[in-house]
N, C-alpha and C positions, 0 to 999 in steps of 0.2 A: 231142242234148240232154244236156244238163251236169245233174246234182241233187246231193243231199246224204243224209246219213242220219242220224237219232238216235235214239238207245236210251232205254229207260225207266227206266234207272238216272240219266239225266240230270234236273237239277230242269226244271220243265215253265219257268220262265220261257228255259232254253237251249233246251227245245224250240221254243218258240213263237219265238225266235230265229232257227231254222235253218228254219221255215215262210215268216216277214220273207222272208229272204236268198234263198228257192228263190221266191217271188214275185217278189223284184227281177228277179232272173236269168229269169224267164219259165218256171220249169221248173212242170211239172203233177204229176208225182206225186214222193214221197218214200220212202228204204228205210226200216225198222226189222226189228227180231226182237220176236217173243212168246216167246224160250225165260223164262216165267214158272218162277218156284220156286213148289215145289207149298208152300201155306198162302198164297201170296202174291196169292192169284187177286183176292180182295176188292178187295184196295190198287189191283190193276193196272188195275182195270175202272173204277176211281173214276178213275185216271189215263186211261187210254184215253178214258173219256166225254168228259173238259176237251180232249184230242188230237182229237177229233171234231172239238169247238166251233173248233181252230183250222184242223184243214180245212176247216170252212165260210166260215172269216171268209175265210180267204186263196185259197179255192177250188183246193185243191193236196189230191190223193188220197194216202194211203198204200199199198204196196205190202209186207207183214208177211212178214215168214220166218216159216213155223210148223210144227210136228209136228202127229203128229193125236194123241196126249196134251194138250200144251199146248190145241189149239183145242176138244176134246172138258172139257179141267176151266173152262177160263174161258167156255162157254156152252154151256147143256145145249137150247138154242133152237132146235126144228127149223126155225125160220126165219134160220138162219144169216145168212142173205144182208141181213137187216133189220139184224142183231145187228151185222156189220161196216161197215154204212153208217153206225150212229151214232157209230161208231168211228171213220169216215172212211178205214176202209179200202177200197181198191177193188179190190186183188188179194193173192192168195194166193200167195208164192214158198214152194211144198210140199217141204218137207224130208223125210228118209229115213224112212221108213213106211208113205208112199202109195202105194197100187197105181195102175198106169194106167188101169181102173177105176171107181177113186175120183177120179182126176184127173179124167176125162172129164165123169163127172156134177157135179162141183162147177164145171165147166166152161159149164158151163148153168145157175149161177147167179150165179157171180161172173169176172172175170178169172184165169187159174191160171196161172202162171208159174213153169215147170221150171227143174231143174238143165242147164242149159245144157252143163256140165262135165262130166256123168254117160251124161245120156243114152244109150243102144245104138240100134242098128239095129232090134233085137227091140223095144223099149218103144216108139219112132216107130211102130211098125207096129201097135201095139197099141193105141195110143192111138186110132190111126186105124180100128182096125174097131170101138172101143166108140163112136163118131161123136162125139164132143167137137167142143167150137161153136169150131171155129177162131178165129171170130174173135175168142174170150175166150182163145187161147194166144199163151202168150210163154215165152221160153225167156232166164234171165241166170247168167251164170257164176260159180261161187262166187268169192268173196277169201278169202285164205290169210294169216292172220294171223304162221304162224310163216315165219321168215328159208326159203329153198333149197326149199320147199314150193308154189310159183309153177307156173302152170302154163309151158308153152313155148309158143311161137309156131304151132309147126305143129300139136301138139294143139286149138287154139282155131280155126285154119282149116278143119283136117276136122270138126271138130262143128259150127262151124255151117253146111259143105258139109251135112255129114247134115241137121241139123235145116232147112236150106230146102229138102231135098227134095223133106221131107214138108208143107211149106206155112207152116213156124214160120218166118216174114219177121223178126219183134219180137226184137229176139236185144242183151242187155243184159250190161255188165259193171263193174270196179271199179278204181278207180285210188286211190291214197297221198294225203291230205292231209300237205302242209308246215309245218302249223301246232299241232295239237294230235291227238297220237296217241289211239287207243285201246287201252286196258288189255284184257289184262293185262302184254302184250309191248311194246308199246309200237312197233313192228319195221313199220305200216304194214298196209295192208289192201289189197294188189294182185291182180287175178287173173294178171296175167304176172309171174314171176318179175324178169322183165327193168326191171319197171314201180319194184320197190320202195325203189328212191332216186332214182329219175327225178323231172322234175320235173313236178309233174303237169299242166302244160300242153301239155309234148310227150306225157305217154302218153298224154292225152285225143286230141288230134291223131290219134294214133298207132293209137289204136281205131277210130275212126271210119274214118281213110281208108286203113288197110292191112289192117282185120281185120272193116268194115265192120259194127263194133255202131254200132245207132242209140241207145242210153241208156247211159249213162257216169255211174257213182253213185259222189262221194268216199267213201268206205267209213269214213272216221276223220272222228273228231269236228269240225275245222277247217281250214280252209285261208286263208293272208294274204291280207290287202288287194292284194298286189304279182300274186299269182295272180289273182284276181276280176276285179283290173283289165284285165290282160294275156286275162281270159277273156270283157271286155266287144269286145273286138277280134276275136277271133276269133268271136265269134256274130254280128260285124258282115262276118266272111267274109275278116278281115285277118291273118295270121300275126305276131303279135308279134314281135321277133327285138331281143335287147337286145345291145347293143356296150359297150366301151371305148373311149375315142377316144385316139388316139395323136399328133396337133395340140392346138395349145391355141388355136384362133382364135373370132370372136366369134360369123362366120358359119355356125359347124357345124349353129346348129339348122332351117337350111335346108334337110339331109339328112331330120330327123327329123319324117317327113310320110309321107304313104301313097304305094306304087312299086306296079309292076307290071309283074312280068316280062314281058317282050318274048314275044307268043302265038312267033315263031320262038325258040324257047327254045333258047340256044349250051350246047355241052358242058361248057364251062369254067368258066363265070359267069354269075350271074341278072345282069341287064343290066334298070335301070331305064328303063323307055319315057316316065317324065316327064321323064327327068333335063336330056336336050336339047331337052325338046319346049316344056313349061310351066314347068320352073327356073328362077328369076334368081339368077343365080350370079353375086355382088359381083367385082369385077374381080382381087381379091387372093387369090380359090377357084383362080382357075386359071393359076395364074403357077406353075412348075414349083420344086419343091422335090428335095430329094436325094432318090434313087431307095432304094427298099428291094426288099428280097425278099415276095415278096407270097404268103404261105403262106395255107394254105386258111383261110377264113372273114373273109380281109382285104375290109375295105370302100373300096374307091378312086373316084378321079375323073380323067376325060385329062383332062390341063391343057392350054394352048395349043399346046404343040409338037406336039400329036396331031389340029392343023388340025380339019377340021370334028366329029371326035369331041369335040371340047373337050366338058369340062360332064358328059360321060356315069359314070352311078353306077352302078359294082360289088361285087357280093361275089364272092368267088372261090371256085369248089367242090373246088379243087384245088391244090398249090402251083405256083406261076408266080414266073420270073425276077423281079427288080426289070428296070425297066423308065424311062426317062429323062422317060417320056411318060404316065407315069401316078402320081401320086400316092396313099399309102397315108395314110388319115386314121384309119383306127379298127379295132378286132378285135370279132368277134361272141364274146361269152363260150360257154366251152365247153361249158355247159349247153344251151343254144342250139344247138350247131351240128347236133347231129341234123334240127330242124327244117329245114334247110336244100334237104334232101333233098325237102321238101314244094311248094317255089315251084317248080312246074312252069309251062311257058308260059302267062299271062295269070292267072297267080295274085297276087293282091295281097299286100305285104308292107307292113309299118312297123319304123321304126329307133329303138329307147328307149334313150335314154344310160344307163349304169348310173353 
């Protein structure tokens, strides 16, 4: 699941903006923080109540960062759990203060969702003999607003090795929008360090299917149109992958359709299984052109001297010779080419001209 996040410093009409956009997109809940300034509770609550009203209109929960300062001055409500329904909040990500405890019992009134990042071996253990309602736990990892402050890759595997031990399945984290930073750094909101000029289509990708978080929350305020779109594909199960094209012919947008690597998946090259099977490939696709060097993330086609291969579409995972028998029509930008690594056997891809 893809979502979004926004703060209360934002005017409520960009809130109710980023509620639209996480509606479009199918997503159910939203991040923000309550770190509220003390005198400013009044304001906040006035705001928070209208942030309710757009939860209900768009049926999308919020999911609040908070202290137990902050949640203690903005409602002295022993009915807490009423207090964040009007709010439309649905879960609690508990910031540094809480005991496990405190986790536990708030756990049996609302959703409570740990530091993913922090957790110990001792505080999983502990959580678990105060009997907390599992199924109200989640666990999502912080973003790290300043540059080199990221976490690493192997960090993020062992913790949530730990936390599915103990039965925390829910395990969320944060990726860079491309569009409109959040202040005061401006530097991105990543939890992997590796994340923070990535482009956030492959770190999304990149969570999901190598670090196997299921919620992926843009941490910055915006992300492009060019992202959104490329991420209406990818919920559709297709790997976006944008090229250059290196011909100039009329018929190139005959590539740009949905492919699917061959389930016998070759070491060298994803190999499209429509490309001979269902392509009409105009007479003048596969008439042989001068041979190039076909370095990694070249997209090619056998032309006719390559007999019954003719027609067949390549990207290449590797550098390979030029070839008399296979023509080079376009380069996957190098933003892209990490994703490459992702069309494993019977994985669907699509070709987007840049």
């Amino acid at each position: 699941m893809l979502s979004f996040s926004f703060y209360l410093f934002q005017p409520l009409e960009q809130i109710e903006e980023t509620f639209q956009l996480a509606a479009r997109l199918g997503a159910k809940q939203l991040f923000t923080s309550l770190h509220v300034s003390k005198g400013q509770e009044l304001e906040e609550q006035r705001k928070l109540d209208r942030i309710g009203q757009f939860a209900s209109c768009y049926g999308i929960g919020v999911v609040a960062d908070v202290t137990p300062t902050v949640l203690s001055r903005l409602s002295a409500d022993a009915d807490i759990a009423a207090v964040l329904r009007r709010w439309g909040i649905v879960g609690l990500r508990l910031d540094d203060g809480f005991s496990m405890k405190e986790a536990a019992s708030l756990s049996k009134q609302v959703k409570v969702v740990l530091n993913a990042s922090t957790m110990t071996e001792w505080e999983c253990k502990e959580l678990a003999s105060y009997q907390a309602d599992k199924s109200n736990v989640e666990a999502w990892h912080n973003f790290y607003p300043r540059p080199e402050t990221g976490l690493g890759g192997e960090t993020v595997l062992a913790q949530n090795q730990r936390l599915r031990r103990y039965g925390i399945e829910e395990i969320g984290a944060f990726i860079p929008g491309d569009a409109k930073k959040r202040g005061p750094l401006y530097e991105g909101l990543p939890t992997l360090e590796a994340h923070r000029e990535a482009d956030p289509v492959y770190a999304y990708i990149e969570l999901v299917e190598t670090y196997g978080i299921k919620k992926v929350f843009i941490g910055d305020l915006a992300v492009s149109d060019g992202v959104l779109r490329r991420m209406d594909w990818v919920r559709s199960g297709v790997i976006p992958i944008r090229y250059r094209p290196i011909v100039r012919v009329e018929w190139l947008s005959v590539v740009e359709t949905v492919h699917t690597n061959r389930r016998d998946a070759a070491r060298d090259v994803i190999r499209s299984a429509e490309s001979r099977r269902s392509l009409v490939w105009p007479k003048e696709a596969l008439q042989s052109i001068p041979a190039a060097p076909r370095r990694t993330g070249s997209i090619t086609i056998d032309n006719e001297r390559y007999g019954r291969y003719a027609g067949e579409l390549q990207i290449t995972l590797v550098d390979l010779p030029a070839d008399d028998r296979v023509n080079v029509i376009g380069q996957v930008i190098e933003e892209d080419m990490p994703l490459l690594r992702y069309i494993h056997g019977g994985r669907r891809f699509c070709l987007i001209r840049c």
